[in-house]
N, C-alpha and C positions, 0 to 999 in steps of 0.2 A: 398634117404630116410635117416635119422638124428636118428641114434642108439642111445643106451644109454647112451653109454661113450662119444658122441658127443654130448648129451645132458647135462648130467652132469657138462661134461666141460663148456658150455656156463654158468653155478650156480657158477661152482666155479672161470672163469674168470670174471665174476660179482661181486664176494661177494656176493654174495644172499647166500650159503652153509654157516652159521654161526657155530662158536661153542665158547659155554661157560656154562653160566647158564641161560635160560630162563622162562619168564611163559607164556605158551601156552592161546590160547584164551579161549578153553575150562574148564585152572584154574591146568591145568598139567602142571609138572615141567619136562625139558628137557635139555640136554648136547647140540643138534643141535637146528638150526632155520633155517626154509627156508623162507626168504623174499624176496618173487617174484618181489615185489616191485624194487628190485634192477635191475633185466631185465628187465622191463620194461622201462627202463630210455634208453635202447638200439632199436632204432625200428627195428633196424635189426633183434635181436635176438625175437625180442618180434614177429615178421613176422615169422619167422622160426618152431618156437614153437608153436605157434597159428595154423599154415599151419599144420604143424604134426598132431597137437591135431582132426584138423577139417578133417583129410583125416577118423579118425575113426568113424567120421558118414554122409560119405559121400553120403549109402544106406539108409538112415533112413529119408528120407523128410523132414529134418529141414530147419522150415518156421522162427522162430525167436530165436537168441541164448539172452540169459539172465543173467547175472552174480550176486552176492549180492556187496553190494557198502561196502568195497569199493576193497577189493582184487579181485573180480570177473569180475572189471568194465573194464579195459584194455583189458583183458584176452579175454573178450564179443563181444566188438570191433575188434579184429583182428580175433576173430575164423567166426564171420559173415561176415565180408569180405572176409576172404581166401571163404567161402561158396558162396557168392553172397546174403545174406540175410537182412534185417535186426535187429539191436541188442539194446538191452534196461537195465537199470539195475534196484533193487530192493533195497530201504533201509529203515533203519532202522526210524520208524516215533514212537515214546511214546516206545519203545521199538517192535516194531512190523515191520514186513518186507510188506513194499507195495509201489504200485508204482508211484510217483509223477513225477513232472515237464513234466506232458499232457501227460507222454507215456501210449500206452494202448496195449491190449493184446485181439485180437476179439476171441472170441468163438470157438473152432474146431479148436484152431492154433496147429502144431504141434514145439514143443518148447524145444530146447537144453539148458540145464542147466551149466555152467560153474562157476570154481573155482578154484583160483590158488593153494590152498592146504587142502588137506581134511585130519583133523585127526578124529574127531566125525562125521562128517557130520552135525554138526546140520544148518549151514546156509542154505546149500546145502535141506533141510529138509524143513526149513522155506518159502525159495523161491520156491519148489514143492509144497507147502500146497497152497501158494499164486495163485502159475499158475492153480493149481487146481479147488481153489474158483472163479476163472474167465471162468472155462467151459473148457478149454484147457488142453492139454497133454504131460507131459514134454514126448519124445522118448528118451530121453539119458541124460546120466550127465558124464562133461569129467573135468579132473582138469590137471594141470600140475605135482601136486606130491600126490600122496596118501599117506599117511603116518597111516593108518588107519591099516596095515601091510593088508591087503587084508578083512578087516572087516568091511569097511562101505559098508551095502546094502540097496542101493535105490530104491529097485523094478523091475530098468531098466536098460538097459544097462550101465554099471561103466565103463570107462577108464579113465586112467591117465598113462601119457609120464614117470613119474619114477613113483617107488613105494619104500619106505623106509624105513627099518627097524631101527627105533628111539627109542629109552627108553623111556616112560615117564612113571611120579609116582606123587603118589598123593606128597601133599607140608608137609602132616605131617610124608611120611617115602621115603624125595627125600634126596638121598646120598649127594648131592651138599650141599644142605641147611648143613645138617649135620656137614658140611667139613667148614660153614661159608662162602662159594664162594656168593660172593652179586648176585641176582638177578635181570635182567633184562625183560621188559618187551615190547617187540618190535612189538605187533600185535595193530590193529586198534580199538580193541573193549575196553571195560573199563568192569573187571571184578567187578560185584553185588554180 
C-alpha cells in the first residue's frame, strides 16, 4: 500500500508540486500548483496512483469511471483499468460538459467520477449533472489531490490520495499580487 509520503514524493520527484504565483481554474490566486499533468508523462506512477485511487471503490459496483477532459482524462483510463471497467471522458462543448466522440453512458450505469485535483469541485459538478441527465448514478468521486481542504461535497462518497492544505485568495486581496510576483497561469481552462 502507497502512503502518503510515498505519494507525495512521486508530485515532487515529478515537478507536478509547483511553487510560485498561480491562477487557479476557479480565478483563485495561490503560492502551490498541483499539475498532475506532470505524472502522468510517467506510466509508472500514473499506474500506481490510479491503482491506489481505484482500491477505494473497490466495494462500490463501479461499471464506468469517467473524467472531465482534460485533467480527468488520463486519471479515467488507469483508475478503469486498475478496475477492469470501462472509461470515457466528458468535455467541454459551447462551454458545456457533454459527451462526444460516440461514447455513451446506458441508463442504470453505475459510474465513478475522477479528477486529478479538486479545489471547488465545479468540474467534478458538471460531469455529475451530465451523468445524471443520462439516467445514471455517479457511486463515487475520487481525485488524486483534494485541495478543497476537506470542503468539496459531492453528495457521495469523496476520496482523494492527498489532501492539501493551500492558500488561496481572491486576486483583489492575494499577497503575491501585492508583492508584484507576476502571475502564472498553468491550468487547462481559459478563465471568462
Amino acid at each position: 500500500m502507497t502512503d502518503r509520503e510515498e505519494i507525495l514524493q512521486i508530485f515532487k520527484k515529478t515537478n507536478a508540486l509547483m511553487e510560485g504565483h498561480f491562477q487557479l481554474t476557479s480565478g483563485l490566486h495561490s503560492d502551490k500548483y498541483m499539475q498532475c499533468a506532470k505524472v502522468f508523462q510517467y506510466p509508472e506512477f500514473a499506474e500506481v496512483l490510479a491503482r491506489q485511487l481505484a482500491l477505494s471503490f473497490e466495494e462500490d459496483g463501479v461499471e464506468i469511471v469517467i473524467g472531465p477532459a482534460l485533467g480527468g482524462i488520463i486519471l479515467a483510463y488507469e483508475v478503469a483499468r486498475s478496475i477492469g471497467v470501462k472509461n470515457i471522458f466528458a468535455e467541454r462543448e459551447n462551454g458545456i460538459m457533454v459527451l462526444r466522440r460516440g461514447f455513451e453512458l446506458p441508463k442504470n450505469t453505475r459510474v465513478l467520477v475522477v479528477e486529478d485535483v479538486v479545489t471547488t469541485g465545479g468540474s467534478v459538478r458538471e460531469v455529475m449533472e451530465l451523468v445524471a441527465s443520462m439516467g445514471s448514478m455517479v457511486v463515487g468521486v475520487g481525485s488524486l489531490v483534494d485541495r478543497s481542504q476537506g470542503l468539496a461535497d459531492f453528495g457521495v462518497k469523496f476520496r482523494a490520495l492527498l489532501s492539501m492544505k493551500v492558500q488561496s485568495h481572491a486576486p483583489d486581496s492575494c499577497p503575491l499580487c501585492l508583492l508584484g510576483i507576476p502571475i502564472v497561469k498553468p491550468g487547462s481552462r481559459k478563465i471568462v
